[in-house]
KOLKESE-870122 format. One record per atom (N, C-alpha, C): residue in three letters; x, y, z. Coordinates in steps of 0.02 Angstrom, whole numbers, plus 50000, padded with zeros to 5 digits. Layout:
alaXYZ/...
//
This chain:
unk558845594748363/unk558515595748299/unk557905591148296/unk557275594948272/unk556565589348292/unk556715587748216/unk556475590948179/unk556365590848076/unk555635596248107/unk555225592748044/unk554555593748044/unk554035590748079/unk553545595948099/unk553115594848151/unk552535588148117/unk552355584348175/unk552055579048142/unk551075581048155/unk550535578648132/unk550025580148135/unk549855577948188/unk549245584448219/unk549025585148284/unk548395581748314/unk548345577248241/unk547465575648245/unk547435566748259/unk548065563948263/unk547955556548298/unk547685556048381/unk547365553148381/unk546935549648444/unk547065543048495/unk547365542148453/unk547655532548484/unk548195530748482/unk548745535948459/unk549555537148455/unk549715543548467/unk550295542548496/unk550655548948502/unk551145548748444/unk551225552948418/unk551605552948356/unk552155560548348/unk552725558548353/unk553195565348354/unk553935562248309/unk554265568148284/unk554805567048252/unk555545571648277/unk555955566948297/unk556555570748310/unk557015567348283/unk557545571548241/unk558175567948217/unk557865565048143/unk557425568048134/unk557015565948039/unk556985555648092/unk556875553248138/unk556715548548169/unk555885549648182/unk555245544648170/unk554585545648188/unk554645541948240/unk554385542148298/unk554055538648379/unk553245536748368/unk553135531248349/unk552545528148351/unk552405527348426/unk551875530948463/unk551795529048537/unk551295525548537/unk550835518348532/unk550215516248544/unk549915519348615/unk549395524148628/unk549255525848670/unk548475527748686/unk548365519048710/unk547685515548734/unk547725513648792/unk548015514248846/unk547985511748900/unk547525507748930/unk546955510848916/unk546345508448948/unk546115500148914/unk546585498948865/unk546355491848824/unk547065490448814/unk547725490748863/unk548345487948850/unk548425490048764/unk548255496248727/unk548675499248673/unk548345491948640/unk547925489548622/unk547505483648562/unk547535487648515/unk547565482848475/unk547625484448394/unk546745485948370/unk546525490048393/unk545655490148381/unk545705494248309/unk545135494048277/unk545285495448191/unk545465503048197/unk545075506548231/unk545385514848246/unk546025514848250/unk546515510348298/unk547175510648295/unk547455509148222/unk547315501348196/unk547805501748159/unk547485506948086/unk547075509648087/unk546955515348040/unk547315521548033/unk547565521848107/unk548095528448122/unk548835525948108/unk548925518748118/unk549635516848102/unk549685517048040/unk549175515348003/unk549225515947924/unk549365522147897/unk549215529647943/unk549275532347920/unk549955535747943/unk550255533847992/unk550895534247982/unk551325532047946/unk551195526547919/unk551525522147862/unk551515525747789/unk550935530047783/unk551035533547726/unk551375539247730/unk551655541847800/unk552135548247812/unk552855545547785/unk552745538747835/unk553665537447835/unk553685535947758/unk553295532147716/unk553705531747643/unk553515537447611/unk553165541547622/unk553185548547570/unk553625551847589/unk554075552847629/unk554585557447641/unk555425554947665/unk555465556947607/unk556045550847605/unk556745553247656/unk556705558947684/unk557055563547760/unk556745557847815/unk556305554247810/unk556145549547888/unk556655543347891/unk557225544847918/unk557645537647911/unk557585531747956/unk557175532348014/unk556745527348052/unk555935529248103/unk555815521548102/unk554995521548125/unk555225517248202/unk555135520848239/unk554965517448310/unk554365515848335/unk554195510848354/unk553535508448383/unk553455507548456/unk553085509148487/unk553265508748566/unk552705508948602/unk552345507448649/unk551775506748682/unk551585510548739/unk551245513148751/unk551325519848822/unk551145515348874/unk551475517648931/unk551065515449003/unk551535507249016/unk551945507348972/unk552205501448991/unk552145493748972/unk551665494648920/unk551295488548882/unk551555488248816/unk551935486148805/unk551725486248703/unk551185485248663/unk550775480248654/unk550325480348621/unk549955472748653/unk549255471848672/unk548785466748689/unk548675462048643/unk548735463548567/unk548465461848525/unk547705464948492/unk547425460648454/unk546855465348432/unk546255464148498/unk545695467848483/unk545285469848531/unk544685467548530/unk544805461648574/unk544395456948575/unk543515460148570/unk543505467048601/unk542565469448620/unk542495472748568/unk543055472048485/unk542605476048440/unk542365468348399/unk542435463448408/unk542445457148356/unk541715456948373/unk541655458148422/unk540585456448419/unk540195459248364/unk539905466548334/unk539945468448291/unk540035464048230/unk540595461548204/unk540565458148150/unk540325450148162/unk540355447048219/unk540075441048238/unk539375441248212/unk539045448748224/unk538155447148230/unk538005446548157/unk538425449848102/unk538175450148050/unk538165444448022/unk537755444047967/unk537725437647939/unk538305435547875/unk538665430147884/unk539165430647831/unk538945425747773/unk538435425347757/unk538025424747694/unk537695429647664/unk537755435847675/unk537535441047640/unk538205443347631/unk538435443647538/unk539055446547568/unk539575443647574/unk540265448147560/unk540845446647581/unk540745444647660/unk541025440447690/unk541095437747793/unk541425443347805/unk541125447547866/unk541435454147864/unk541985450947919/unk542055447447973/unk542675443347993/unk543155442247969/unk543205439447903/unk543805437347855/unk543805444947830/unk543505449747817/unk543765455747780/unk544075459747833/unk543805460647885/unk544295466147929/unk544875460047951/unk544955454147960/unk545495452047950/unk546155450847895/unk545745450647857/unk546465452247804/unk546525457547810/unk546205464347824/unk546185471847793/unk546955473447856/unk546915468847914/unk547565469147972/unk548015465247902/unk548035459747878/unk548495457247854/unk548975462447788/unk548355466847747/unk548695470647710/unk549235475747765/unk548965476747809/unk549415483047840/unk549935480047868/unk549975475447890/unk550795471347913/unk551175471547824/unk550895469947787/unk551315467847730/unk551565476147710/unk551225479947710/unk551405487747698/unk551965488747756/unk551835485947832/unk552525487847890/unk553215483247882/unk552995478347848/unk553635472447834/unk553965476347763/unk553685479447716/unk553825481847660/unk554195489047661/unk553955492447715/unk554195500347722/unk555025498847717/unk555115502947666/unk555735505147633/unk556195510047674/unk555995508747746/unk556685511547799/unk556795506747854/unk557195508347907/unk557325503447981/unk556565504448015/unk556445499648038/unk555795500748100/unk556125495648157/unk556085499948203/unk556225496248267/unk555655496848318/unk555385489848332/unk555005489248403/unk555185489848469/unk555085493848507/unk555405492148582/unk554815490148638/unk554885484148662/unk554325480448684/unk554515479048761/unk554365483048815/unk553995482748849/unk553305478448875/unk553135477548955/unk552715472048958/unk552385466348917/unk552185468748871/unk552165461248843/unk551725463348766/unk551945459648720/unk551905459848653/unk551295453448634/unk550855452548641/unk550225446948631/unk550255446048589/unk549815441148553/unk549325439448483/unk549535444348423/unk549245448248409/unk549375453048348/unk549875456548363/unk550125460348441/unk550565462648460/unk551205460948455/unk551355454548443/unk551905449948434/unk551925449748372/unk551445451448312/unk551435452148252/unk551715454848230/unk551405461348273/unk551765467948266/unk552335468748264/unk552805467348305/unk553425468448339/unk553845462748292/unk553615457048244/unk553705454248189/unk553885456748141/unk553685461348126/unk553435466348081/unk554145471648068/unk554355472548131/unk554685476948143/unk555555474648096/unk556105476548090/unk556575475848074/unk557175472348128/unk557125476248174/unk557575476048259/unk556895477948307/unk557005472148351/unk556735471648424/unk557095471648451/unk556915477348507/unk557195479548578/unk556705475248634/unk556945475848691/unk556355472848753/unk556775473048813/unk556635470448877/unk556775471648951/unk556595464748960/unk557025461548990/unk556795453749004/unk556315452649033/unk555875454749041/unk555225454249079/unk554745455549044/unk554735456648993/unk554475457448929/unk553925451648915/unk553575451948904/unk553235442548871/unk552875444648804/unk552855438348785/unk552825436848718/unk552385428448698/unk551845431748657/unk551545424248629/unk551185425548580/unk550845419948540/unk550515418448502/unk549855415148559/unk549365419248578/unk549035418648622/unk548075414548594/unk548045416148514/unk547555414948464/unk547205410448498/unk547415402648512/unk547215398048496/unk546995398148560/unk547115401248620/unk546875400248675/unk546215401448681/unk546005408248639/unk545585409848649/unk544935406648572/unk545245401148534/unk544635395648485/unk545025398648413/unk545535402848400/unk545565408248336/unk546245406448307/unk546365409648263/unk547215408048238/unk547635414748231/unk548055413648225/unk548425419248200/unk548815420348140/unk548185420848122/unk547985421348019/unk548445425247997/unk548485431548003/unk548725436047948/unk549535437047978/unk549625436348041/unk550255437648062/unk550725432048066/unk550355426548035/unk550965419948030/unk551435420447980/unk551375424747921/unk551955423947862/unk552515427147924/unk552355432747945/unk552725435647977/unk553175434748033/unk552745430748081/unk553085427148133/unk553605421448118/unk553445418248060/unk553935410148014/unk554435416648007/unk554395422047959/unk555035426147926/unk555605429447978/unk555295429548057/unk555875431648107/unk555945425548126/unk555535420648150/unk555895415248199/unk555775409048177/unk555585406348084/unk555665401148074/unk555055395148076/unk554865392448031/unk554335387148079/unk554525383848141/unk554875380048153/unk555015376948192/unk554705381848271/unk555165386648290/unk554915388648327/unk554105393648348/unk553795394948274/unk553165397948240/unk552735392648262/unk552765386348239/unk552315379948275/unk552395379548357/unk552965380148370/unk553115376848455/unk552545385048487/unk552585389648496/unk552315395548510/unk551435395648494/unk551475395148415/unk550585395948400/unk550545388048447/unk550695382548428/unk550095377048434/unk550025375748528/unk550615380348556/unk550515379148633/unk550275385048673/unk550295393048624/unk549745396648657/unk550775399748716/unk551335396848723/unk551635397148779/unk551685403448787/unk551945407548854/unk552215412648866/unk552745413048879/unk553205418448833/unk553995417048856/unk554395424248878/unk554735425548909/unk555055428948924/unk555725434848882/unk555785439248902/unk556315442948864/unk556815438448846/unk557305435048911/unk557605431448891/unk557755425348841/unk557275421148858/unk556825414948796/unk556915419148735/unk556655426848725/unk556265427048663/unk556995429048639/unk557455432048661/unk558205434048639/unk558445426948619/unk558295423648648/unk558875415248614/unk558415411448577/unk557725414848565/unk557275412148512/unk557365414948426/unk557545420748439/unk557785425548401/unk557175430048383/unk556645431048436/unk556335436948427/unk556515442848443/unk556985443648478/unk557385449348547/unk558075450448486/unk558145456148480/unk558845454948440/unk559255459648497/unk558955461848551/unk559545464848617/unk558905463148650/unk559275464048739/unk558905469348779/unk559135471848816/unk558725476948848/unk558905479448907/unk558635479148979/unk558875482649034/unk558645480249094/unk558165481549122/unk557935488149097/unk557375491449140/unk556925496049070/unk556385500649064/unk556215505849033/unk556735508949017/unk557045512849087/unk557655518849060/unk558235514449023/unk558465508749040/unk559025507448997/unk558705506448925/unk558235505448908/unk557885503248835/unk557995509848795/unk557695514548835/unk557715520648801/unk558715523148761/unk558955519748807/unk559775521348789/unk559835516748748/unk559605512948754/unk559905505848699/unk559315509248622/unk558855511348648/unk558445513648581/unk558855518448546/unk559365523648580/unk559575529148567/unk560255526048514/unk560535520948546/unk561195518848520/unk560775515348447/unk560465513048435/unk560295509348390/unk560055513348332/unk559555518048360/unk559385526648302/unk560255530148294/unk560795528648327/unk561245532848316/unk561775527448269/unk561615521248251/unk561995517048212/unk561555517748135/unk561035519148150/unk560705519348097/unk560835524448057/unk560575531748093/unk560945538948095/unk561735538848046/unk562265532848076/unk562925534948039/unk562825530047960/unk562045527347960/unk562225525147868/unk561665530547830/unk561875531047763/unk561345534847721/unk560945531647711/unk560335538147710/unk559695536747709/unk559405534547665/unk559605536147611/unk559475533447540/unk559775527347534/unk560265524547551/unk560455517747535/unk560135514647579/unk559985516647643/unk559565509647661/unk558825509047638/unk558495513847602/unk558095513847566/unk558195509747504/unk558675509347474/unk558775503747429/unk558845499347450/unk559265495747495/unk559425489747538/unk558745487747551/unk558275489447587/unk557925485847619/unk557435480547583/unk557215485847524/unk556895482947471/unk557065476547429/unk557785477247441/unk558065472347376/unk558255465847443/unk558385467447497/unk558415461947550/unk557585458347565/unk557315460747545/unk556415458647523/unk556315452347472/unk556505456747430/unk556675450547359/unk557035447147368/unk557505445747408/unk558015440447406/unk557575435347430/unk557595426147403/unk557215421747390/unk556565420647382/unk556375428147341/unk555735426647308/unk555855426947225/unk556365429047209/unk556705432147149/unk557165426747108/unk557335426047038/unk557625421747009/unk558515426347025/unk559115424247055/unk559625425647057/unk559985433147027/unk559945428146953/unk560075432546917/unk559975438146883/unk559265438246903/unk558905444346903/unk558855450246946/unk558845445946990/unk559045450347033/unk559695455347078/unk560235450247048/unk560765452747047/unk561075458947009/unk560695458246942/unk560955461446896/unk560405466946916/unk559765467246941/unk559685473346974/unk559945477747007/unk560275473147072/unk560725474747132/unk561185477047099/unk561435476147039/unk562045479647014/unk561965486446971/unk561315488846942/unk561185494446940/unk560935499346991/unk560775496447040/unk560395499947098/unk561395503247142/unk561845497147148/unk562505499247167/unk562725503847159/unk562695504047065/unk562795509447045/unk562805518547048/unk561785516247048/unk561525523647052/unk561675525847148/unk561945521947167/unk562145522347265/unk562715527247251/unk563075525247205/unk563785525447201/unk563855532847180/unk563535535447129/unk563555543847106/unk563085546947152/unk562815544047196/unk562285548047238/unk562715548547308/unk562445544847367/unk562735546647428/unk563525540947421/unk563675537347402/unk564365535447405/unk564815539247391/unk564685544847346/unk565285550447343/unk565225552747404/unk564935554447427/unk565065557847487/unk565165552847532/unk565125547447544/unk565525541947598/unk566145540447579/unk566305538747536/unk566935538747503/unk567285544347521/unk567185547747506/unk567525553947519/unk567735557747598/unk567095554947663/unk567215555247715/unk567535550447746/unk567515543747714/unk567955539547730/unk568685540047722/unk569215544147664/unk569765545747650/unk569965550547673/unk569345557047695/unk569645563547739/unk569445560847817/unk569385555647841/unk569425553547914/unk568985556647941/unk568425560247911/unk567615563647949/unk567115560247935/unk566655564247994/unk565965561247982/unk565705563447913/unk565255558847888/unk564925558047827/unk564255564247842/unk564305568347780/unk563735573547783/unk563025572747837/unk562525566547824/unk561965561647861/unk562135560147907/unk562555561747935/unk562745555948002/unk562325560648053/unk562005558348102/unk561545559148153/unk561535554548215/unk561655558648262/unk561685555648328/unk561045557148381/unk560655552348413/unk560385555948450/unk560345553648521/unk560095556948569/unk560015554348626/unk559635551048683/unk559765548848725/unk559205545348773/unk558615549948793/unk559045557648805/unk558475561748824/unk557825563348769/unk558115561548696/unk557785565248645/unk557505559848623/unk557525553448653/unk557115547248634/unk556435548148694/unk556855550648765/unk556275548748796/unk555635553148803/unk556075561748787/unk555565565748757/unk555065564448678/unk555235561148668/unk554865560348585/unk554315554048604/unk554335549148672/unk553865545948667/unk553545547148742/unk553545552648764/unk553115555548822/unk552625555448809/unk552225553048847/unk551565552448842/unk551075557548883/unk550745560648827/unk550185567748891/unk549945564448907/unk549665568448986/unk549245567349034/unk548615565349001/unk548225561349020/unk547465560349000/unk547075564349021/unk546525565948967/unk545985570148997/unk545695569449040/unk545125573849094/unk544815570849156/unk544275565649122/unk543975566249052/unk543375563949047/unk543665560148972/unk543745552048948/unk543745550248884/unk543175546948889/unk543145547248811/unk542295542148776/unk542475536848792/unk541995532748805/unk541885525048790/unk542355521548734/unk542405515248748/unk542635513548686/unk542225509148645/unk542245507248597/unk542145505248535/unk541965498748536/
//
């Protein structure tokens, strides 16, 4: 079962849906899949698929060719270097926050997003994959906060990086630039599995869309949100939200879990899918004989 067909007109992702599941493919090869503003303009606009349709019960992110993501792209920053940032908003600081709004929209999306990271997750790329809910990877994987190497910081993706792995280890990473490994990044707690190779990722991607698959879609749509607010929120306020939100769970898809739970069946939503239908959904077409320049 695919669902509905996804739009034909992205350029810098492959984008397909099977199992009401979206496959984010970053697919730049030629610049290790960088976050260049064309890209994340198209991720944004996947972000407005997955929360308008509330049938998308996860966002996979994944990198073609074997890369996850470089980070952003270093040969479009010239361009805003030349301009003058006394005329004017600093167009530097504006296309940099304008990345920071779109992580806060991928940390915010109101379903599961899982990263599966491959060769190596950089600078913004590691943001990215921050961003995400569950990280997958292959111990060979690498991973850094690479900014400072190159004179810069990593501005907009630091709330993000402290919220998976903490300051402590957010300082040890930005202020040394280090490179660490699948393994490292699993006992760092960026890695929440891995696997051994590409093909085992794809199975471990499959088992993880199929745990997701056996909860409703609508409750983790409530869940996620209200696990957001938790310690930004006064307690009791928020509790006593959580306790009407329980509620409206409870006459909606809990009758029907309840109910599959006492007749010993699967629950109406439950969805399984497979390695093959993971690895078809992030196939990547052949490249044309002739692409443009880049940017």
């Amino acid at each position: 079962m695919s669902g509905p067909s996804c739009p034909n007109d992205f350029r810098h992702i492959v984008l397909r849906r099977r199992q009401d599941v979206l496959f984010a493919t970053l697919n730049r090869p030629e610049t290790r899949n960088a976050l260049a503003p064309e890209v994340v303009a198209e991720l944004s606009r996947v972000l407005d698929m997955a929360e308008a349709d509330d049938a998308i019960r996860a966002l996979v992110l994944r990198g073609s060719s074997g890369f996850f993501c470089a980070g952003g792209n270093v040969g479009s920053f010239k361009a805003r270097l030349d301009a003058d940032p006394t005329q004017g908003d600093d167009p530097v600081a504006a296309r940099n926050r304008e990345f920071g709004r779109f992580m806060q929209r991928l940390a915010a999306l109101p379903l599961p997003v899982i990263a599966a990271v491959e060769g190596a997750a950089m600078g913004g790329g590691m943001g990215l994959a921050c961003g995400a809910d569950i990280v997958l990877a292959t111990p060979d994987a690498r991973f850094a906060l690479s900014e400072t190497s190159l004179g810069i910081i990593p501005a907009q993706i630091a709330p993000f990086v402290v919220a998976r792995l903490g300051h402590r280890v957010a300082r040890r990473l930005g202020l040394s630039g280090e490179r660490i490994n699948g393994q490292t990044a699993l006992r760092l707690g960026m890695v929440d599995e891995l696997a051994a190779d590409s093909a085992a990722l794809d199975e471990l991607l499959a088992q993880w869309l199929s745990r997701i698959g056996a909860c409703a879609p609508h409750a983790n749509r409530v869940l996620k949100p209200l696990l957001h607010r938790c310690g930004h929120e006064d307690d009791a306020a928020l509790l006593d939200d959580a306790a009407r939100r329980f509620a409206a769970c409870m006459r909606d898809e809990g009758a029907e879990g309840i109910a599959a739970f006492r007749e010993k069946r699967a629950s109406a939503w439950r969805r399984e899918i497979s390695a093959d239908e993971v690895r078809a959904a992030q196939a990547v077409p052949a490249a044309p004989a002739a692409r443009g320049t880049l940017s």
